[in-house]
C-alpha positions as CSV (number, residue, x, y, z in Angstrom):
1,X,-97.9,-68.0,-26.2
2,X,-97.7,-64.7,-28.4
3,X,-98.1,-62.3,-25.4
4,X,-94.8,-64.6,-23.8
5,X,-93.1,-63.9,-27.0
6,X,-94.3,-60.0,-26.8
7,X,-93.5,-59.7,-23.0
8,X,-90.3,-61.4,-23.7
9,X,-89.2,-58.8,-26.6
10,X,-90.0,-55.6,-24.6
11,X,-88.0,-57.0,-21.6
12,X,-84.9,-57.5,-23.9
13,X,-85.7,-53.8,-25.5
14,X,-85.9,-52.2,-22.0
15,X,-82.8,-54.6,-20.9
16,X,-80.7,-53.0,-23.9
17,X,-81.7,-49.7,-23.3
18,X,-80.5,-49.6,-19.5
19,X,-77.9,-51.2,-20.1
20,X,-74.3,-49.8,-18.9
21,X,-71.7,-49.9,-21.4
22,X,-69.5,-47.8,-19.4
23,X,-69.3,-44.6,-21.7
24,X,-69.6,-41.3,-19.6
25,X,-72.7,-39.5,-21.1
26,X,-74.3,-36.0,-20.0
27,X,-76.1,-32.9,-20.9
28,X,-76.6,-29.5,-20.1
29,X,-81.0,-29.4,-20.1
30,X,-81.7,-26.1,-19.1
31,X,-79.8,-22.7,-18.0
32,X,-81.8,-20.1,-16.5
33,X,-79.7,-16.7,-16.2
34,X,-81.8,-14.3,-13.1
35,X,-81.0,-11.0,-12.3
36,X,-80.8,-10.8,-8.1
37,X,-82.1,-7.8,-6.4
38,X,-80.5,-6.3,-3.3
39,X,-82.0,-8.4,-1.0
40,X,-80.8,-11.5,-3.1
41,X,-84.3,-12.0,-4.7
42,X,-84.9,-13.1,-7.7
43,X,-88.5,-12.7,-7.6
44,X,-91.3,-11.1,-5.0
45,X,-93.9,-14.0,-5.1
46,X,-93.5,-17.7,-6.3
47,X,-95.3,-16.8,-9.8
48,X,-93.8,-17.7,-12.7
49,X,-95.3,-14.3,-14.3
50,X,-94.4,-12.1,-11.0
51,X,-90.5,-13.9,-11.7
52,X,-90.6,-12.1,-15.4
53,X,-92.1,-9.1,-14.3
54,X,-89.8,-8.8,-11.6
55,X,-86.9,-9.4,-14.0
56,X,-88.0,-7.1,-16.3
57,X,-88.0,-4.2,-13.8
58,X,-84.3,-5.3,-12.4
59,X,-83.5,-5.2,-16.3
60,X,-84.9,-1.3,-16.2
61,X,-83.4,-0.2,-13.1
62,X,-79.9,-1.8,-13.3
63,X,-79.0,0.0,-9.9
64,X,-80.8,-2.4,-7.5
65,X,-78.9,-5.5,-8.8
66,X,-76.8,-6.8,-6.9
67,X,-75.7,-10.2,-8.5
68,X,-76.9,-12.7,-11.3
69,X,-77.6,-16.0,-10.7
70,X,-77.6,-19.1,-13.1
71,X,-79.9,-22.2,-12.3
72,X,-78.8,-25.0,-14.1
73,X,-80.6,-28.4,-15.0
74,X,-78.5,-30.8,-15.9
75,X,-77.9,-35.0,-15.5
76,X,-75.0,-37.5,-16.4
77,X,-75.4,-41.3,-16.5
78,X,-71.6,-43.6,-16.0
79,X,-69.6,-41.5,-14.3
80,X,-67.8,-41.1,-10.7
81,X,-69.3,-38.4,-8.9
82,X,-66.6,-36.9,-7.6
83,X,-65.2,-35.6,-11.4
84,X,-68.1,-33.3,-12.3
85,X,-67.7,-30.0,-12.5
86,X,-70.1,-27.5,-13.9
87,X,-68.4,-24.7,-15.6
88,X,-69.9,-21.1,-16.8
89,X,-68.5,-18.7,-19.0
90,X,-68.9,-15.4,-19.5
91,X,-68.8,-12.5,-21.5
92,X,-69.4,-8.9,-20.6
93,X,-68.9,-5.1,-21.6
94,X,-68.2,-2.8,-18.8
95,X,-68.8,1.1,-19.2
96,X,-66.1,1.9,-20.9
97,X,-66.5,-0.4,-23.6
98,X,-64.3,-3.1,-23.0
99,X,-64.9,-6.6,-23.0
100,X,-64.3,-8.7,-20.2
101,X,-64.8,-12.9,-19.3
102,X,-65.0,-14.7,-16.3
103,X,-65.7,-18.0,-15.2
104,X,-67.9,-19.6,-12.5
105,X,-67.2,-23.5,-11.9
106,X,-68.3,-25.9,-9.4
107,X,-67.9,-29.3,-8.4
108,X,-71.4,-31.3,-8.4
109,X,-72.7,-34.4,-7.7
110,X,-74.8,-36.6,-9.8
111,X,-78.3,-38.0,-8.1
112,X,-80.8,-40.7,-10.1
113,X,-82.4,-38.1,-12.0
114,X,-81.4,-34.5,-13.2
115,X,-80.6,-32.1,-10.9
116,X,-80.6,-28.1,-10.1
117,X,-77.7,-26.0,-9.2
118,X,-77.0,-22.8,-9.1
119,X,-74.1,-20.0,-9.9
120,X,-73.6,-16.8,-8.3
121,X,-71.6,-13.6,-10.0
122,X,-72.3,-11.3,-7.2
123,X,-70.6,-8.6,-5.3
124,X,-67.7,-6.9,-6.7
125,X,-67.0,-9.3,-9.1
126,X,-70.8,-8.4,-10.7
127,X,-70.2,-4.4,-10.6
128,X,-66.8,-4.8,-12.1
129,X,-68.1,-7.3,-14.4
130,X,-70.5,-4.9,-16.6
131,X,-73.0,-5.9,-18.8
132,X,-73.8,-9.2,-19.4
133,X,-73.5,-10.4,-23.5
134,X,-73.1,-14.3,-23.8
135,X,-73.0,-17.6,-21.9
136,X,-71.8,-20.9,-22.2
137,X,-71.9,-23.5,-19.7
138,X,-70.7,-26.9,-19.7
139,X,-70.6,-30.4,-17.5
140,X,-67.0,-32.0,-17.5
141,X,-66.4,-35.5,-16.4
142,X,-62.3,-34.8,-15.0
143,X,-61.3,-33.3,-18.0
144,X,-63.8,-34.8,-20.8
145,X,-66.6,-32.3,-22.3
146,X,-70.1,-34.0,-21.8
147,X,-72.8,-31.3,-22.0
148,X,-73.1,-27.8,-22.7
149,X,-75.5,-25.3,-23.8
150,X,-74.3,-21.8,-25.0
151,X,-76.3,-18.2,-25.5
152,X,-77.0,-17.3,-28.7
153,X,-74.3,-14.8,-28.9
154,X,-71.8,-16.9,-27.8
């Protein structure tokens, strides 16, 4: 009779939990800003220590970038799929000194369980961008806030 009792309680404790109330949650997990070489690599072997080697040498030699690329982890739980948009900001110093900001945003789609994605500042837009000082990305729901994670500069 006690484990019925027991059984019981953890079924209403995981019932609560799960349960929908129909408020639009979400977070920003992880953002992982990589340095792209010419040939759109980000690293030259599937090592996580060749990837910050690698990095490190793009970092030194600033001529063979060609683009940086934020992967993003991220999930939301109560919300249409069709509203999310995952936003990045930037801020940057070109070579003269002066500051400049862009954004990246793009619409997602939630799955189950957290996803990937990935922005792109490449091209013309990266060379005219300059250097890199602060990030701040963030997951809307239409036009509500529901995750973000910044730089420590920002």
């Amino acid at each position: 009779m006690r484990r019925f009792f027991v059984g019981l309680l953890l079924l209403g404790s995981l019932a609560a939990t799960f349960a929908s109330d129909g408020i639009t949650t979400g977070r920003v997990i992880k953002v992982l800003p990589l340095f792209l070489d010419l040939k759109g690599r980000d690293a030259l072997s599937p090592s996580l220590f060749d990837r910050d080697a690698y990095q490190f040498q793009l970092r030194q030699r600033t001529n063979e970038i060609s683009a940086i690329r934020f992967d993003v982890l991220w999930k939301a739980a109560n919300t249409e799929a069709a509203n999310l948009k995952l936003r990045i900001e930037l801020r940057g110093v070109d070579a003269q000194g002066l500051p400049h900001q862009t954004t990246l945003e793009r619409s997602v789609t939630r799955g189950y369980f957290s996803r990937w994605d990935a922005l792109t500042l490449g091209g013309h837009e990266y060379k005219n961008f300059g250097e890199l000082i602060a990030w701040r990305t963030t997951l809307w729901a239409g036009d509500q806030l529901i995750g973000e994670q910044k730089s420590f500069l920002w």
